[in-house]
DSSP file (Angstrom, degrees, kcal/mol; ACC not computed):
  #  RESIDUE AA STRUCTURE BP1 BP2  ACC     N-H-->O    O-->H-N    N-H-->O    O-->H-N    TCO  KAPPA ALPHA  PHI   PSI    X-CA   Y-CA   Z-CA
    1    1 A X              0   0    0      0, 0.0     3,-0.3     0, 0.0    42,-0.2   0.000 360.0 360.0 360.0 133.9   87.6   98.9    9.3
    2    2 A X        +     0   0    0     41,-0.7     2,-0.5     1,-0.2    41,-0.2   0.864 360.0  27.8 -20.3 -62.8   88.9   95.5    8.0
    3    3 A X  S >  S+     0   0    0     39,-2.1     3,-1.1     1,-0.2    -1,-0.2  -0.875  79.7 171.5-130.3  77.8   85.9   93.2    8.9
    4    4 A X  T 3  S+     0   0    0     -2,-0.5     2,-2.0     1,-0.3     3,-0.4   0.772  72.3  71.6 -78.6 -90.0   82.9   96.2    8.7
    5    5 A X  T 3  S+     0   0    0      1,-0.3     3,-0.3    -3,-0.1    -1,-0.3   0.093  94.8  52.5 -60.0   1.1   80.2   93.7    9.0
    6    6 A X  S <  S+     0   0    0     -2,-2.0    -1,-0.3    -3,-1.1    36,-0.3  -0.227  78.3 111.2 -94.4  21.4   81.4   93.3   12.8
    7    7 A X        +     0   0    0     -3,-0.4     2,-0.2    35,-0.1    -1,-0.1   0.693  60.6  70.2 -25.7 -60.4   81.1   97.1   13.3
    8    8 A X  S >> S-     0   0    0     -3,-0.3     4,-1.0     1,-0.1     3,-0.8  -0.573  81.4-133.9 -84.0 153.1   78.2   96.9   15.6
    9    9 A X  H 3> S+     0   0    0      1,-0.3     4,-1.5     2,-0.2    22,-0.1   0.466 106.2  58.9 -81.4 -16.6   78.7   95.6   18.9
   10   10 A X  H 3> S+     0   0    0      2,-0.2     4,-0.8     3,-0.1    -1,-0.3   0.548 102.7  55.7-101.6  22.5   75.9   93.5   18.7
   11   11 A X  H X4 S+     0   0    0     -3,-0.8     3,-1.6     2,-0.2    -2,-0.2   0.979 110.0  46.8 -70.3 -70.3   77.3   91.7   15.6
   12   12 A X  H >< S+     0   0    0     -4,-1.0     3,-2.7     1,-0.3    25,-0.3   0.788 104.3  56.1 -75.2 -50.0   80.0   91.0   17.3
   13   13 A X  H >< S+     0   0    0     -4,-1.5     3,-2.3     1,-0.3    -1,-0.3   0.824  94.3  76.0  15.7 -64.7   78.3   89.8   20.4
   14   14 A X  T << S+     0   0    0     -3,-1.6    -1,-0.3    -4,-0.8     3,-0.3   0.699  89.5  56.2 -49.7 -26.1   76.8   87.6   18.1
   15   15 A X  T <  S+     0   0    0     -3,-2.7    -1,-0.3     1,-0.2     3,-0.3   0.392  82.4  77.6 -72.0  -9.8   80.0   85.3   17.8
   16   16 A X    X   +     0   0    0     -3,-2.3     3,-1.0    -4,-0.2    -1,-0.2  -0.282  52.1 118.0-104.1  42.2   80.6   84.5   20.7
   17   17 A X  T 3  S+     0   0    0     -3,-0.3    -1,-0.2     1,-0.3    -2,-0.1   0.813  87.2  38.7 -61.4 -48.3   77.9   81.7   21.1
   18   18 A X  T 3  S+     0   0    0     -3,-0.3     2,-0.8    19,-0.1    -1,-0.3  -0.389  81.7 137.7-102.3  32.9   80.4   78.9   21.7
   19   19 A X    <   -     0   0    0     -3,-1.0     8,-0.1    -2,-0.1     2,-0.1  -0.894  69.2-100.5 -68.1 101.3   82.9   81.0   23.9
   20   20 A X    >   -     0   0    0     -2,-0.8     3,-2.5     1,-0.1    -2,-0.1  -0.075  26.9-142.1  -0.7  82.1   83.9   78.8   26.8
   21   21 A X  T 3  S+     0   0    0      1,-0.3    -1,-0.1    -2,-0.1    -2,-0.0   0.416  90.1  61.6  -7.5 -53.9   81.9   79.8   29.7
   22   22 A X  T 3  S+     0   0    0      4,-0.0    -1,-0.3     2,-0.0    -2,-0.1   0.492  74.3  99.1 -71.2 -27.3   84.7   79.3   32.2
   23   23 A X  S <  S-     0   0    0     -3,-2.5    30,-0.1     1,-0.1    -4,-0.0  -0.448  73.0-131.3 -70.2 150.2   87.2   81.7   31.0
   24   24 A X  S    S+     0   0    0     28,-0.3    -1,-0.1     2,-0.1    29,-0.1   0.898  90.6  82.4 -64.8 -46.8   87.2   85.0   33.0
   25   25 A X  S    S-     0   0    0     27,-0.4     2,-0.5    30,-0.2    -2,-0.1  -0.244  78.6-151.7 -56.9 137.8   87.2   87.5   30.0
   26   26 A X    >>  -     0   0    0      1,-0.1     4,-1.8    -2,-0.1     3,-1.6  -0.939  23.8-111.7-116.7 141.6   82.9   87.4   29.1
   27   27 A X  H 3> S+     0   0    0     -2,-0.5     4,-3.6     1,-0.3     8,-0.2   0.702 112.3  62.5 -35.8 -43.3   81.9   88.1   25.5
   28   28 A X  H 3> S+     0   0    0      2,-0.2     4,-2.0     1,-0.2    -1,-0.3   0.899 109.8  38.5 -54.4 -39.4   80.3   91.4   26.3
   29   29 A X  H <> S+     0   0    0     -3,-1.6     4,-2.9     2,-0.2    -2,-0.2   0.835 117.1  52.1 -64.5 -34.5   83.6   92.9   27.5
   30   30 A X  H  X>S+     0   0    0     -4,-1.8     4,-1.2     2,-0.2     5,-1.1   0.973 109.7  46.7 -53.1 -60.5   85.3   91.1   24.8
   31   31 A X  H  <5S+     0   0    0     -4,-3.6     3,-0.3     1,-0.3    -2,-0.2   0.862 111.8  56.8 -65.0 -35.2   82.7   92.5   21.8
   32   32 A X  H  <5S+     0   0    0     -4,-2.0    -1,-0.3     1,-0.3    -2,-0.2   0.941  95.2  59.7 -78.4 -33.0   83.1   95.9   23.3
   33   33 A X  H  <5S-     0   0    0     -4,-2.9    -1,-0.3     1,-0.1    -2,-0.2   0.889 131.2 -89.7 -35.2 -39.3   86.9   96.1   23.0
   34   34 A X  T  <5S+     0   0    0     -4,-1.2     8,-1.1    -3,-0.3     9,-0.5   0.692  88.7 130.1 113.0  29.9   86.5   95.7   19.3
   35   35 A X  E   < -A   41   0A   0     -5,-1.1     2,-0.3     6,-0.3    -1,-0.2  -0.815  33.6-176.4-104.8 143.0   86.7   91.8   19.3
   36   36 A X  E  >  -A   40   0A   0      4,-2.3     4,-4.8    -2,-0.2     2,-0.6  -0.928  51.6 -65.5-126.4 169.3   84.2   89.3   17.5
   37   37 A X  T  4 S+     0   0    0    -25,-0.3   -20,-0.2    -2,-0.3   -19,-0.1  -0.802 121.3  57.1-105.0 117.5   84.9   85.3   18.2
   38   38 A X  T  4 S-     0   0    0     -2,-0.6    -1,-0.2    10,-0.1    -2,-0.1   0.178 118.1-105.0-112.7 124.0   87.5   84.0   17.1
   39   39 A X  T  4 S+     0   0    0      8,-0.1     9,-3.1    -4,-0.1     2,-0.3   0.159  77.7 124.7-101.7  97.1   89.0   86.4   19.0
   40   40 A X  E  <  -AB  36  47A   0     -4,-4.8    -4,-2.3     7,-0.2     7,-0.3  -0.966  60.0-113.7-141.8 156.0   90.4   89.3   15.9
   41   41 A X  E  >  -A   35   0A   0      5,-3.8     4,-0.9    -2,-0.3    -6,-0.3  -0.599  17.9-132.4 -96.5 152.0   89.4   92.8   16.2
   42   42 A X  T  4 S+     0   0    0     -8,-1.1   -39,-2.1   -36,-0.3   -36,-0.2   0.610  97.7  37.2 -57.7 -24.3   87.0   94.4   13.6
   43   43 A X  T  4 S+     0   0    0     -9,-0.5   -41,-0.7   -42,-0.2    26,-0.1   0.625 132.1  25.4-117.4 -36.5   88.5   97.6   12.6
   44   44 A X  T  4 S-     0   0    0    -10,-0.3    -2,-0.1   -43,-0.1     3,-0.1   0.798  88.3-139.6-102.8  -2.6   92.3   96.4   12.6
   45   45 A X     <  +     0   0    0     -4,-0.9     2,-0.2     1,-0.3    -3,-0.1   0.618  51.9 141.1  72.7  11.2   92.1   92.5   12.0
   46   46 A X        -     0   0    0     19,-0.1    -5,-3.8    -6,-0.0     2,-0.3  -0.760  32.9-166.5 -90.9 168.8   94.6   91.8   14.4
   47   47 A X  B     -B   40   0A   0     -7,-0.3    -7,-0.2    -2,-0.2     2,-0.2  -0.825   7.2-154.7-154.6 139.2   93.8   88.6   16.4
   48   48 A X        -     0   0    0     -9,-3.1     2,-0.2    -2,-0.3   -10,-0.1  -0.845   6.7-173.6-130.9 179.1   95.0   86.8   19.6
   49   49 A X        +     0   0    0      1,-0.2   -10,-0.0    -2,-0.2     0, 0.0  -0.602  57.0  58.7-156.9-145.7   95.1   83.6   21.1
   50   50 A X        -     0   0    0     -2,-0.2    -1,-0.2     2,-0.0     2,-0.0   0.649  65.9-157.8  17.8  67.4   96.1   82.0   24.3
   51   51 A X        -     0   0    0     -3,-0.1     2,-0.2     1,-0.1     5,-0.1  -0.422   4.2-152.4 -57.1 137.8   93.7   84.0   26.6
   52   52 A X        -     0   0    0     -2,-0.0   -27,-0.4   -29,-0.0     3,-0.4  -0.457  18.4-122.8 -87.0 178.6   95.0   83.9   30.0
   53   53 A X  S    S+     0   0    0      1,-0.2    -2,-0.0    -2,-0.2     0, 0.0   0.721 111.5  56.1-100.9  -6.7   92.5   84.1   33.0
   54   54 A X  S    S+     0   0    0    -30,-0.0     2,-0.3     2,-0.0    -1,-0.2   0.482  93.9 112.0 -99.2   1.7   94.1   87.3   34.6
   55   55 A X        -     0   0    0     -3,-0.4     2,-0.4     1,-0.1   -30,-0.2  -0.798  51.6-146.9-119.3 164.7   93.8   89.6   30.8
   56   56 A X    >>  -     0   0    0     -2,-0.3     4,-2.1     1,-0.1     3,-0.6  -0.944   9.1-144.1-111.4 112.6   92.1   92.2   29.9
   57   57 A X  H 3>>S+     0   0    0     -2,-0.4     4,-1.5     1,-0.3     5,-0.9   0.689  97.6  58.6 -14.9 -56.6   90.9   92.8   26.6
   58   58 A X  H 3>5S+     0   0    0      1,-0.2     4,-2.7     2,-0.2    -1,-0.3   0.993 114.8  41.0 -63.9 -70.0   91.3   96.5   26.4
   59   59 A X  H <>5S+     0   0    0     -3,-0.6     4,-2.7     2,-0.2    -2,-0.2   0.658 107.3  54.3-103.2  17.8   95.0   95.9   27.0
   60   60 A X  H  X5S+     0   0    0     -4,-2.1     4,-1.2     2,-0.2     5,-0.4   0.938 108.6  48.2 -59.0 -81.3   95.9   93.3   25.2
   61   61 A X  H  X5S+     0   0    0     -4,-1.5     4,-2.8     1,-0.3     3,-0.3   0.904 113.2  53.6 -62.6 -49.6   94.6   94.7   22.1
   62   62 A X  H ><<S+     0   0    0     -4,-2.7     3,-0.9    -5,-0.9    -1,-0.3   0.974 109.6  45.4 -46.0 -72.0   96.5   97.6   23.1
   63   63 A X  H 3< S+     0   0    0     -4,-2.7    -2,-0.2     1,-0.2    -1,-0.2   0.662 120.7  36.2 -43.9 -19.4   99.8   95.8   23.6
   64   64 A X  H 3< S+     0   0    0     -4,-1.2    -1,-0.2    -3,-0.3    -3,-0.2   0.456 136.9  14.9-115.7   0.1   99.8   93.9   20.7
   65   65 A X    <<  +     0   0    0     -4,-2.8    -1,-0.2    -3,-0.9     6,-0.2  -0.602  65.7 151.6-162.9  93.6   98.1   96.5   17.9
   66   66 A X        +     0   0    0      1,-0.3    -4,-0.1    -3,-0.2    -3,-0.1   0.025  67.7  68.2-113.6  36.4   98.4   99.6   19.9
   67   67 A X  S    S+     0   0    0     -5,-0.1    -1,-0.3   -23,-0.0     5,-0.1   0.425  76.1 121.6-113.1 -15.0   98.5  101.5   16.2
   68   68 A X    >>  -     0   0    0     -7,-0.2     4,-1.9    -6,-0.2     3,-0.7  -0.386  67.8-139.6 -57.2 125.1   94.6  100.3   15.7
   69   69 A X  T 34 S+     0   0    0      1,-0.3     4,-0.3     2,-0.2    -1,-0.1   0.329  96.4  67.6-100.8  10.4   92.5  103.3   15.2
   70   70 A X  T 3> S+     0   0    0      2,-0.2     4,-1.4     3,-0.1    -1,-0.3   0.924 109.4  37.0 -58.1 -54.4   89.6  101.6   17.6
   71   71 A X  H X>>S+     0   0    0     -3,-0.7     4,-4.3     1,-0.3     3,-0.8   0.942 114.6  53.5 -48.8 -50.3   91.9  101.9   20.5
   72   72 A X  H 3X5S+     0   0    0     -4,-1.9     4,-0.5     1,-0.3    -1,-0.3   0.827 115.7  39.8 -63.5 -33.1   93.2  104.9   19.5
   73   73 A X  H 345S+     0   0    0     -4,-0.3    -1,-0.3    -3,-0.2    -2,-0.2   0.840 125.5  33.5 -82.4 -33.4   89.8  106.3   19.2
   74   74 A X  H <<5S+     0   0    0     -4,-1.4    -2,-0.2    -3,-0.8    -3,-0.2   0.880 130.9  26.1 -91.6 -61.9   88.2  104.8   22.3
   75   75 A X  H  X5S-     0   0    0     -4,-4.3     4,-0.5    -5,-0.1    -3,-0.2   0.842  97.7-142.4 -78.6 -21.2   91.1  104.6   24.8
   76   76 A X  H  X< -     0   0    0     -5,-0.7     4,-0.6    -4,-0.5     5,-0.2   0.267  31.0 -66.5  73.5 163.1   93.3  107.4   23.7
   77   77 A X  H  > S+     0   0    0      1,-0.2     4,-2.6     2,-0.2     3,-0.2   0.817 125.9  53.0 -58.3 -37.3   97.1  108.1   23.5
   78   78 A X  H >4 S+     0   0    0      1,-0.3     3,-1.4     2,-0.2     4,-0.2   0.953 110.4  44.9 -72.7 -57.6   97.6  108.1   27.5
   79   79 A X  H 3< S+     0   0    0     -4,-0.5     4,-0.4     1,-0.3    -1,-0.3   0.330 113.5  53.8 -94.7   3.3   96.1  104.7   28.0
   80   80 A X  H 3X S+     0   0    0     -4,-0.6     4,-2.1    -3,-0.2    -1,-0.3   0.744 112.3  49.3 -71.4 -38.3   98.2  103.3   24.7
   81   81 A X  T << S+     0   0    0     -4,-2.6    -2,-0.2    -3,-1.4    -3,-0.1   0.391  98.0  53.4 -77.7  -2.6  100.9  104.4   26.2
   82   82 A X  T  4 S+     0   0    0     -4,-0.2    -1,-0.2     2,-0.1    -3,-0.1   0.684 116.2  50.3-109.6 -17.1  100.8  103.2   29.7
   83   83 A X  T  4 S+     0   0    0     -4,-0.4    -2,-0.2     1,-0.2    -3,-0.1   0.918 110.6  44.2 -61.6 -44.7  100.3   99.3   27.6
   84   84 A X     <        0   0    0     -4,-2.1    -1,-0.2     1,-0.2    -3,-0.2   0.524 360.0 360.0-109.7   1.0  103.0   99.4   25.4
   85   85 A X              0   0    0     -5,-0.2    -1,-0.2     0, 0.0    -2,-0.1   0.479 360.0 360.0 -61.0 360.0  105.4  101.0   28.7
């Protein structure tokens, strides 16, 4: 992984102390995708920005780094493949 000290899920948890309450995505869902805040993934470093209220973590980080070997490991090949369609 890139950023190992965010490894654990409750590391990353741990960043998201200042998330803006109001946004739909919540920190837990976030940290378990394989995000800590500000919002870049631990094991492939990629990062987003402009959150919308309607996405979802899991495929976002799929659509935009669907080569990251979190995903790959966690969601598997069909559910990369039905993001990046």
């Amino acid at each position: 992984p890139t950023n190992s000290k965010y490894s654990t899920l409750e590391a990353r948890l741990r960043t998201f102390r200042e998330w803006p309450p109001a946004l739909r995505q919540k920190p837990k869902d976030m940290a378990e995708a394989g995000f800590f805040y500000i919002v870049k993934c631990f094991y492939c470093d990629g990062g987003l920005r402009n959150w919308q209220a309607e996405d979802d973590p899991w495929t976002e980080h799929c659509r935009w780094f669907s080569k990251c070997g979190f995903v790959r490991l966690i969601k598997g090949d069909e559910f990369i493949a039905k993001c990046v369609s």
